[in-house]
N, C-alpha and C positions, 0 to 999 in steps of 0.2 A: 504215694497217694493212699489216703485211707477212707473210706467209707465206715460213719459212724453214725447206726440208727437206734432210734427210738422208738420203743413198740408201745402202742395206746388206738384210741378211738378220739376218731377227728369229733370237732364241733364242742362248744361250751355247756352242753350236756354232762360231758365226760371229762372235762378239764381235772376236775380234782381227783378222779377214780383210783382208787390203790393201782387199777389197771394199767392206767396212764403214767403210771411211774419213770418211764421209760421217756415219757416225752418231755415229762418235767425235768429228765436229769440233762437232756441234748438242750434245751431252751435257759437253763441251769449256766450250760457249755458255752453255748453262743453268746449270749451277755456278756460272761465275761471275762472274755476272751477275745472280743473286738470282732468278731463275725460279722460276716454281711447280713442284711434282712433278710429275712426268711420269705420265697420267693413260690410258686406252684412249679412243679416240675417232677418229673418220673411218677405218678400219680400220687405224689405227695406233696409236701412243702422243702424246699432243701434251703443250707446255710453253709456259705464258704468262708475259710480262714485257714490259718496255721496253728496247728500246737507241735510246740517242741520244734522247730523248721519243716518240720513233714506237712505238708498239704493233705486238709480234713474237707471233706464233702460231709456235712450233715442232714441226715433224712428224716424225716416223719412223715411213715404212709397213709393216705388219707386215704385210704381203702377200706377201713377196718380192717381189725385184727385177723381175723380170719383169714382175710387175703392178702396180709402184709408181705407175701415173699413174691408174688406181683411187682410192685412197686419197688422191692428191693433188686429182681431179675432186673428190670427194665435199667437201673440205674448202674448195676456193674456191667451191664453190657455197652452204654454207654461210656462208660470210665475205664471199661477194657481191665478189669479190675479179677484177680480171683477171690475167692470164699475166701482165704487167707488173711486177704485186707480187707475184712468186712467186722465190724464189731458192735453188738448185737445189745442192748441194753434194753431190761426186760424185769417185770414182776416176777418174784419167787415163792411161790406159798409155802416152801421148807425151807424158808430159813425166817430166824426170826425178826423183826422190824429193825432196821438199824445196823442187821448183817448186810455184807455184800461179800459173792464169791466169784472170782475168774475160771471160767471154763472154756474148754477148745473142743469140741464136736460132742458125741452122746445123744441120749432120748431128746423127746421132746415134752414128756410127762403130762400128756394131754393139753398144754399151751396151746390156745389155736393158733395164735402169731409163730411160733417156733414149728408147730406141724405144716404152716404153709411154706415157712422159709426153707423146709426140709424137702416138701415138695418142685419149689424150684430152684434152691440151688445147692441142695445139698447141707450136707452136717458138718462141714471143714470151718465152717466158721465162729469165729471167739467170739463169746456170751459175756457180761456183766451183768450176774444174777442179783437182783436188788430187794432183799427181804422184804416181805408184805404179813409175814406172821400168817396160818393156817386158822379160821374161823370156829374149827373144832373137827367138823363133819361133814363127809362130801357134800351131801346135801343143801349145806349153806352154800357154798364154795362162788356159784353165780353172782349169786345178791352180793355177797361180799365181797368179791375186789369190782365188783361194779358202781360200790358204793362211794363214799369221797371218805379222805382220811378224817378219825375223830379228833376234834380240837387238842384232845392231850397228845396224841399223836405230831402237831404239827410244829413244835419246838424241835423234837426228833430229827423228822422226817427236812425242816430246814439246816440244821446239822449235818447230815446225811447226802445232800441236793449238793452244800458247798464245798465236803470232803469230796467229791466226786468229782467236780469241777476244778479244785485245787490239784489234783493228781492227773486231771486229761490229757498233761505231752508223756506222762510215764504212763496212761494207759495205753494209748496211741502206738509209742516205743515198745510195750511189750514189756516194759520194765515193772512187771508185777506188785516185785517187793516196795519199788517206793511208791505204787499207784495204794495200796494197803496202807502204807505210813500215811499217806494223806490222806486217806479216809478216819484213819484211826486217830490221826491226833484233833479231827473236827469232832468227833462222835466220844471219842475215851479221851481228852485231852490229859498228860500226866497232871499228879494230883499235887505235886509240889513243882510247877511251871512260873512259878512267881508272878502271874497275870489271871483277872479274873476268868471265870467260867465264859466260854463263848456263846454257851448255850443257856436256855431256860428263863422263864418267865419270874419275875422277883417275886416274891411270898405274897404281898397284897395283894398284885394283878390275878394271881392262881388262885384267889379266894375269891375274888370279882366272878372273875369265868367260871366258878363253878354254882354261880347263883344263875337265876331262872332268866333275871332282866338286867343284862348287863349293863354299863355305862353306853353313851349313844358316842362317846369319844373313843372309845375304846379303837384301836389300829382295825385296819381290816384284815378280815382272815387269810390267812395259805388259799382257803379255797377261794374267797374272790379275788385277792390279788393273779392266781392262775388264770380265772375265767377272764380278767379282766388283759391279761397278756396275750391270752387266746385271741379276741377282739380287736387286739393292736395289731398282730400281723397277718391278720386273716386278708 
């Protein structure tokens, strides 16, 4: 059994927020990957399934960030579970947008969701640190990942959501190396793969969006297709 959370701020507010990275990448997971609906329990939302044959509980605390390691105590104490099998998917302001790194205990470098989970249950547990890029200066640091990601951003950042979701029984398993390979071949796909680019918007469309008044056909964005998920399982 694995406990696998997603750190963000509940409600459609927050859906798109760099913050919410974390909850986009478990909502990411559970789609598709045949998970059950996302359900209220341990003061969150949870989502059960299997990746890899191992049995995964998925969490998103609806506590707020601040008080995510609440909702994370209440659910390992339930599942009977240690820090061990807990794994932590979360915004990273040092690393760049499009990075992602595997960690197993350390700071919590002022993250308030990392400094609560540290308060109750301790540092033993495995992080996926999900690049959000540094806004320049602490100063911004608020506004900015509370903000929603910028449309050039959201070709990336869905790249990034399905490399994450491609790799979750080798995350799960602990299998590092291939949970990286399947981040990397969504985000850096090799460049002589004999199939087109998975990623990015064709030359027209990116000339479109970058005018004032876009078309009224144009798809809907990352952020309301997210806000619009929010609303489906709430």
């Amino acid at each position: 059994m694995k406990l696998i959370v997603g750190l963000g701020n509940p409600g459609t507010k927050y859906a798109a927020n760099r913050h919410n990275v974390g909850f986009m990448a478990v909502d990411r997971i559970a789609a598709d990957h045949g998970f059950s609906p996302w359900r209220d329990r341990f003061q969150g939302q949870i989502s059960e399934g299997r990746l890899g044959g191992l049995r995964i509980t998925l969490l998103k605390p609806a506590t707020f960030m601040n008080l995510s390691g609440q909702s994370v105590g209440e659910a390992m104490r339930y599942l009977k579970i240690a820090p061990e099998d807990v794994i932590v998917l979360h915004d990273e302001l040092d690393l760049a947008p499009g990075k992602v790194r595997l960690k197993t205990g350390g700071g919590h470098a002022g993250h308030n969701g990392l400094r609560s989970l540290h308060q109750h249950i301790g540092k033993a547990y495995r992080r996926l640190r999900i690049g959000i890029g540094h806004p320049g200066h602490k100063d911004r640091v608020a506004g900015y990942v509370l903000s929603d990601f910028a449309k050039a951003e959201e070709a990336g950042l869905e790249d990034l959501l399905r490399g994450i979701s491609d790799g979750a029984d080798a995350l799960a398993k602990g299998d590092d190396a291939r949970f990286m390979n399947a981040v990397a071949a969504r985000v850096a796909p090799p460049r002589n793969s004999g199939s087109k680019p998975v990623r990015g918007p064709e030359p027209e469309k990116s000339a479109r969006k970058a005018a004032d008044d876009p078309p009224a056909n144009d798809p809907p964005s990352l952020a309301d297709r997210l806000r619009a998920l929010t609303e489906r399982f709430r």
